[in-house]
TIMAR-441103 format. One record per residue (C-alpha): residue number from 1; x, y, z. Coordinates in pm, whole numbers, padded with zeros to 5 digits. Layout:
REC  num      px      py      pz
REC  NUM       X       Y       Z
...
# end
This chain:
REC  num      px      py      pz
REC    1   02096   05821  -04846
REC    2   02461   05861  -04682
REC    3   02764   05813  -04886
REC    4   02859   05553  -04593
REC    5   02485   05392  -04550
REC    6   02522   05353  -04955
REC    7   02884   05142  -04879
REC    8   02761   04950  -04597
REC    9   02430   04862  -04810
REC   10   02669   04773  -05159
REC   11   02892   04558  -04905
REC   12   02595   04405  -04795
REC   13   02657   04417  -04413
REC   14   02454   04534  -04075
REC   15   02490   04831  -03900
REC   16   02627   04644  -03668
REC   17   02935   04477  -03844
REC   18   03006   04756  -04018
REC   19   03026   04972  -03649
REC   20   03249   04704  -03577
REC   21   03453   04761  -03917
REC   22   03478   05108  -03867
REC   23   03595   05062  -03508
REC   24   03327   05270  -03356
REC   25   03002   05233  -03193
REC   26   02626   05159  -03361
REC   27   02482   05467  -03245
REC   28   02758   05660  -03388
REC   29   02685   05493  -03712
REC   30   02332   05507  -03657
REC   31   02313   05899  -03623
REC   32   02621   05939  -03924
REC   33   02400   05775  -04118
REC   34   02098   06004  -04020
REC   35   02336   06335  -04045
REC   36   02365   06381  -03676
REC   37   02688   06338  -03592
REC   38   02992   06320  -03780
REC   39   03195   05996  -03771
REC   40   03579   05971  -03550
REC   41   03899   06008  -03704
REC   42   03975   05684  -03757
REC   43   03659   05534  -03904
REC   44   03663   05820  -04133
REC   45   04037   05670  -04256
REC   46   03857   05350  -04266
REC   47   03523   05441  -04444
REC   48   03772   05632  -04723
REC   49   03978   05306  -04772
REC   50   03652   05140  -04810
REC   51   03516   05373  -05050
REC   52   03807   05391  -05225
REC   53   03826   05046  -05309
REC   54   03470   05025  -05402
REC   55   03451   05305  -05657
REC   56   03765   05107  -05849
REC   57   03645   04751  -05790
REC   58   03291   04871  -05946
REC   59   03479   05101  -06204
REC   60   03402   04873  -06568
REC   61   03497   05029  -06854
REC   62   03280   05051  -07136
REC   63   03444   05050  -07409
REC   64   03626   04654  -07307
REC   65   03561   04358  -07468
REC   66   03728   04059  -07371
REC   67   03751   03711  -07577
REC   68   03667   03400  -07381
REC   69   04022   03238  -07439
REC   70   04190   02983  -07211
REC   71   04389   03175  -07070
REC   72   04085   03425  -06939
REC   73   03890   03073  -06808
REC   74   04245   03012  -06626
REC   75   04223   03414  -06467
REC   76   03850   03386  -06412
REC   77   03896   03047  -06208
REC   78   04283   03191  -06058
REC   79   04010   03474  -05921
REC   80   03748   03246  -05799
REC   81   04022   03040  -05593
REC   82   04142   03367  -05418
REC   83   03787   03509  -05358
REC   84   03704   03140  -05204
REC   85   04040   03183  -04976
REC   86   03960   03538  -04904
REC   87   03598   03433  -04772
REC   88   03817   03103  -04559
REC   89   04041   03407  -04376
REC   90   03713   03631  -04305
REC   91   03581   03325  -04154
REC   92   03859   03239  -03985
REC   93   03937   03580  -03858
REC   94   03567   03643  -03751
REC   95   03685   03360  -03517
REC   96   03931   03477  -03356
REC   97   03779   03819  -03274
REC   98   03512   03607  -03135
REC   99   03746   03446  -02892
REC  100   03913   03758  -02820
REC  101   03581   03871  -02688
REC  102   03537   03627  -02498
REC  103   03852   03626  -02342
REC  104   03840   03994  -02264
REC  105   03452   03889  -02118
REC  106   03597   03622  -01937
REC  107   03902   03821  -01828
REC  108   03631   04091  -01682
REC  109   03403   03863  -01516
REC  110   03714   03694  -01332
REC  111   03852   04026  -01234
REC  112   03564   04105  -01068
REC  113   03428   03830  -00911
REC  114   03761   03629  -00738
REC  115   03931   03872  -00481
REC  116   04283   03948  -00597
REC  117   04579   04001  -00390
REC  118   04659   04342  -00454
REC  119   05029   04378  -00643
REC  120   05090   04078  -00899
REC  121   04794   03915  -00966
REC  122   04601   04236  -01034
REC  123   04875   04366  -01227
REC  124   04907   04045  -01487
REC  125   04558   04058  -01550
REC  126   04602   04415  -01692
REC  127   04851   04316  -01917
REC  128   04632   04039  -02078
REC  129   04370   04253  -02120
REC  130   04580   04494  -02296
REC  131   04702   04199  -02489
REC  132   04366   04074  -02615
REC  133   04292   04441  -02709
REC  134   04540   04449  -02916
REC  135   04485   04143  -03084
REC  136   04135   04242  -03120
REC  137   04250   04540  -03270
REC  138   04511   04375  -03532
REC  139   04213   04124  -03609
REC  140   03970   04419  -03693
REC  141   04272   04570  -03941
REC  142   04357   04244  -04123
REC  143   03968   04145  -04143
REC  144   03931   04516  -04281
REC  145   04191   04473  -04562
REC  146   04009   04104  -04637
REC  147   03638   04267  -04701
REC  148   03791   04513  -04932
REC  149   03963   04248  -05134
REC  150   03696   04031  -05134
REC  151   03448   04351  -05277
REC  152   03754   04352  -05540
REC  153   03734   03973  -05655
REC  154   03326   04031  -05639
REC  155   03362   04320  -05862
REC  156   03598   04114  -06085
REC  157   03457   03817  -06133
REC  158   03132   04016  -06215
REC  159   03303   04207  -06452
REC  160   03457   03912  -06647
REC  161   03141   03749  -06613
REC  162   02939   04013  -06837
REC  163   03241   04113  -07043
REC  164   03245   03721  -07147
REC  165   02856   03690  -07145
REC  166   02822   04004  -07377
REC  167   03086   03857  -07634
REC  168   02881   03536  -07645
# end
């Protein structure tokens, strides 16, 4: 198994999702995956950040033991707040890529179906596609950055979790 089939599989996602995390297609992924074809630039920046922040989130270190105090429960549930917030951005960011496709699908479908006066008309609807694609883009980055914190808090709580259970 791939180094990036093993991250998509520990993040838990479809090919799919993650083609769309890496910003590149699913038979790209697909064939990576297989040893095919190598991966582009920039989803090979991606899948390092990714990796990256896996190997320390899962990092525990053995020799920690940690005293169920108040202060810890006040962390732990601190943590639990954030990951719940974290998961309310994805959600909400998920969202708005959504309607970014369909903008850029509506945006498409208009531009070729009503006949456009050449000049202006033609012209503006360039420059909202470009802007939706850039939103899109900025959505993917930020949404990015959001599933590696939320593998962090994962990673976190589970650590706490058996650090506390194995003091018990």
């Amino acid at each position: 198994m791939t180094l990036t089939k093993n991250i998509r599989i520990q993040m838990g996602i479809s090919q799919t999702a993650f083609a769309d995390l890496l910003d590149c297609s699913l038979g790209q992924l697909a064939m990576h995956e297989t040893g095919k074809r190598s991966l582009p630039a920039k989803s090979v920046a991606a899948l390092a950040l990714l990796e990256q922040a896996l190997a320390i989130s899962t990092a525990a270190p053995a020799n920690l033991t940690v005293q169920a105090t108040p202060a810890t429960d006040r962390m732990l549930r601190r943590t639990r707040l954030l990951l719940e917030k974290t998961k309310h951005r994805i959600a909400t960011l998920e969202e708005k890529i959504q309607q970014c496709h369909l903008l850029l699908h509506l945006a498409d479908s208009w531009h070729n179906t009503l006949p456009l006066a050449p000049g202006e008309s033609a012209a503006r609807m360039k420059i909202l596609e470009r802007q939706a694609q850039k939103k899109l883009g900025r959505y993917r980055q930020v949404w990015l950055k959001q599933q590696v914190q939320l593998a962090g808090l994962d990673a976190q709580i589970e650590r706490a979790g058996l650090l506390l259970s194995s003091k018990s």
